[in-house]
N, C-alpha and C positions, 0 to 999 in steps of 0.2 A: 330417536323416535321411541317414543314410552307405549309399547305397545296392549299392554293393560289399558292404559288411560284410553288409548285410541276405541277399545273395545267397547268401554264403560259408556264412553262419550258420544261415539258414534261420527266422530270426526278426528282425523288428526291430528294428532299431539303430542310435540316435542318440549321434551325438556332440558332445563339448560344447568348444564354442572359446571362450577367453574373447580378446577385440581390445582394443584401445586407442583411447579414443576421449576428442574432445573435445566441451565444451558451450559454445559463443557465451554469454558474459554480462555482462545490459546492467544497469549500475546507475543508479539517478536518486535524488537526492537534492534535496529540497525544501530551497530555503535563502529560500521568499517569507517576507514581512513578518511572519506569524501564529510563523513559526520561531522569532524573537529575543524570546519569553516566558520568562520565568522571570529567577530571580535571576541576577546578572553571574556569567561564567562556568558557571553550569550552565543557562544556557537548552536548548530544547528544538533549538538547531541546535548546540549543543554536545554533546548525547549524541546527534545524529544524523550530527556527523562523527567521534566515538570510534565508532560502530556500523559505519561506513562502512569506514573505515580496518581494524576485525577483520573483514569482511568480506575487504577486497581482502587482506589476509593470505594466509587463506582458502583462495580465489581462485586467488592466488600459488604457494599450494604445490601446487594442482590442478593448475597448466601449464594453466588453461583461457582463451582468448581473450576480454576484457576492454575495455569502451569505459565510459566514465562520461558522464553528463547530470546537468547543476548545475542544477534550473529555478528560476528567478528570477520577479519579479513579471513582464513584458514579455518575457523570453526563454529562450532555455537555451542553454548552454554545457558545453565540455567539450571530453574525448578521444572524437571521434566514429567514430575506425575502430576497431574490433575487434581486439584484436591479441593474442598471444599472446608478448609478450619483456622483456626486461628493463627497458630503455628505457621500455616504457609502461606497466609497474607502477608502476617511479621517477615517470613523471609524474601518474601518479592518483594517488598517494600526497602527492605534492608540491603537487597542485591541491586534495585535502581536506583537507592540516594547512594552506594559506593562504586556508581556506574561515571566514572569520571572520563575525562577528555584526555588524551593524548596533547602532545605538541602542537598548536593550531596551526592549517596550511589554508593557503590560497584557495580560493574557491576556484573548479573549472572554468576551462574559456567557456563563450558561448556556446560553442561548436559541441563543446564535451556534455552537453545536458541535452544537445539536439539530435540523439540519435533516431534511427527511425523506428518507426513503431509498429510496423507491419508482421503479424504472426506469423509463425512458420508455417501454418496452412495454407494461407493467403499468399506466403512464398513459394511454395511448393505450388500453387495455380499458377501462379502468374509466369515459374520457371518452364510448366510445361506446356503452358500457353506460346513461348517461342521458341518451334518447330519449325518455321519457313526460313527462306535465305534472305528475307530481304534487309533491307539497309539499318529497318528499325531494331528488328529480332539481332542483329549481330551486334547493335552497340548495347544493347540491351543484355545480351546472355550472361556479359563475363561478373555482371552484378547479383545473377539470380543463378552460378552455376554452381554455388558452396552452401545448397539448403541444409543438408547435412552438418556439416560444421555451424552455423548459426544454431540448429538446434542444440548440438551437443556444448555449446557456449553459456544459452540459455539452462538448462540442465545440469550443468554443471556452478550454476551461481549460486554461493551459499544461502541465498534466503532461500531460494526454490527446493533446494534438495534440505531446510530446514521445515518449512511448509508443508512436503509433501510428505516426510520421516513423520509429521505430526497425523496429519490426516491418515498415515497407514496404520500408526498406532490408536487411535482411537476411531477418527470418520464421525459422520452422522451425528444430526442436529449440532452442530458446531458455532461457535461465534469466532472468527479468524479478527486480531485485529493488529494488523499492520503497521509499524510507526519509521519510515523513512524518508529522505529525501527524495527530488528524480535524477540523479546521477547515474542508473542504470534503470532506464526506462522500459524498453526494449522488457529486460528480464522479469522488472515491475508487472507490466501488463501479463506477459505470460502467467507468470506465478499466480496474480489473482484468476485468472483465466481459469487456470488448472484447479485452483481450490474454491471456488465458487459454484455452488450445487445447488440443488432442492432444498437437503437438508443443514445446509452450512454458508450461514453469512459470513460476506467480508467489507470490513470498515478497512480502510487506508486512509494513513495518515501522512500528509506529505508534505514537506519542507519543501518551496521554491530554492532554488539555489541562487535565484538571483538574487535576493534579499539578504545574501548573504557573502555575496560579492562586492567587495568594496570598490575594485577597478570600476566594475560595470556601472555599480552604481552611482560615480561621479557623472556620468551622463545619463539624465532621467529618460528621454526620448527612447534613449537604445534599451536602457535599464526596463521600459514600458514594455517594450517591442518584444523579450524576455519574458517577464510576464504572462503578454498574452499568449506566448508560445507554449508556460507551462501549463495555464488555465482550459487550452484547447486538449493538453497532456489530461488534466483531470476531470476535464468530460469524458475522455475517452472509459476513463476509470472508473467513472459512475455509470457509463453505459453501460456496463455488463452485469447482465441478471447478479441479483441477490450480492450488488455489489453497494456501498454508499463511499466517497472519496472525499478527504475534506484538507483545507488547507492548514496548515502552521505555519507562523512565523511570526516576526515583530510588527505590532500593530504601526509604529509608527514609519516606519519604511515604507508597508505598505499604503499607507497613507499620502505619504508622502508621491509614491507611483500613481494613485490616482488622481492626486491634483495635478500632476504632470500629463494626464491620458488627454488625448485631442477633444476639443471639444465638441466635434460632432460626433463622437464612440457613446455608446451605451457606459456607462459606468461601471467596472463589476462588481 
């Protein structure tokens, strides 16, 4: 409100300033063991350091301040200050084209991407919701009686306790952006859960692991049924405030999944 002009005018009157400004942005890239699935050369840490790399692009031509976190099975590494210069674009750039694949393995069974995804809030309700004797609350307790332990699982997963090292170190107005598969979903959700705020977006980037399963994907029906299990995964992940979740992986696979999908389904 320009309160001079309001005076002069006799009506009110706002003015509009546009400023320059920047956004702190933290990237983390999953390079654990579940990463180096798929065929040589296009595994699933393969499109997630071409995703990385158009990122810091990006990034780059924003002039916005920039740190990377490489998480590993036991640690994480990386450009840990924030910086906004030439010097440490060249080195994110240079630390994710020498960000290679280990020995490629199998992708998970089905079983192994379908964990559940219910918070430890929602656990902790639902644990203390069965207090009676009856027949349902007793086959029910022995699943909801380790809330404790789930959290401290979740908490203890390297992207989370990379995530949150970051956010304690800096915080506020943040851009988080996340580049893994769903092989630990469960921790997935928390983690954005936890670092998603007011002042701090989070992109997730996420690699089906079906499409990167060869077994599975000799059978397209089932390979489908996959899919749409991961896709209900990543609504869940766009549902959370200041959250946006987006898919990777090879167009033509998934292509090939949706000529396969029934044909009375919506298409995705």
């Amino acid at each position: 409100m320009d309160w001079k002009a309001t005076a002069r005018l006799g009506e009110p009157h706002i003015r509009e300033v546009e400023t320059e400004s920047t956004r702190r942005t933290h990237l983390f890239v999953d390079r654990r063991t579940p990463m180096d699935a798929g065929p040589d050369g296009l595994t699933k840490l393969a499109h997630a350091r071409e995703t990385a790399i158009w990122l810091t692009e990006h990034i780059t031509n924003l002039g916005d301040p920039l740190a990377l976190t490489i998480v590993g099975d036991d640690d994480a590494v990386g450009s840990q200050t924030t910086e906004a210069s030439t010097a440490q674009y060249q080195r994110i750039r240079r630390q994710l084209r020498d960000l290679s694949a280990g020995t490629p393995t199998a992708a998970g069974s089905p079983q192994s991407t379908r964990s559940a995804t219910r918070s430890s809030q929602e656990a902790r309700d639902v644990a203390d919701s069965l207090t009676d004797d009856s027949v349902f609350s007793r086959t029910l307790q022995p699943y909801f009686q380790h809330v404790d332990a789930y959290i401290d699982r979740v908490t203890a997963d390297p992207l989370f306790q990379s995530v949150q090292k970051r956010l304690a170190n800096d915080g506020g107005d943040s851009w988080l952006i996340i580049i893994t598969d769903d092989t630990n979903r469960v921790e997935l959700l928390e983690t954005t859960r936890m670092a998603a705020g007011v002042d701090t977006h989070v992109s997730v980037f996420v690699l089906p692991s079906v499409l990167f399963d060869e077994q599975v994907f000799t059978n397209l029906e089932e390979a489908y049924a996959e899919y749409r299990d991961f896709e209900e995964f990543r609504q869940q992940l766009a549902a959370i405030p200041n959250t946006s979740a987006f898919e990777v992986g090879p167009h033509d696979r998934l292509a090939a999944l949706l000529e396969a999908a029934p044909s009375q389904e919506v298409q995705l």
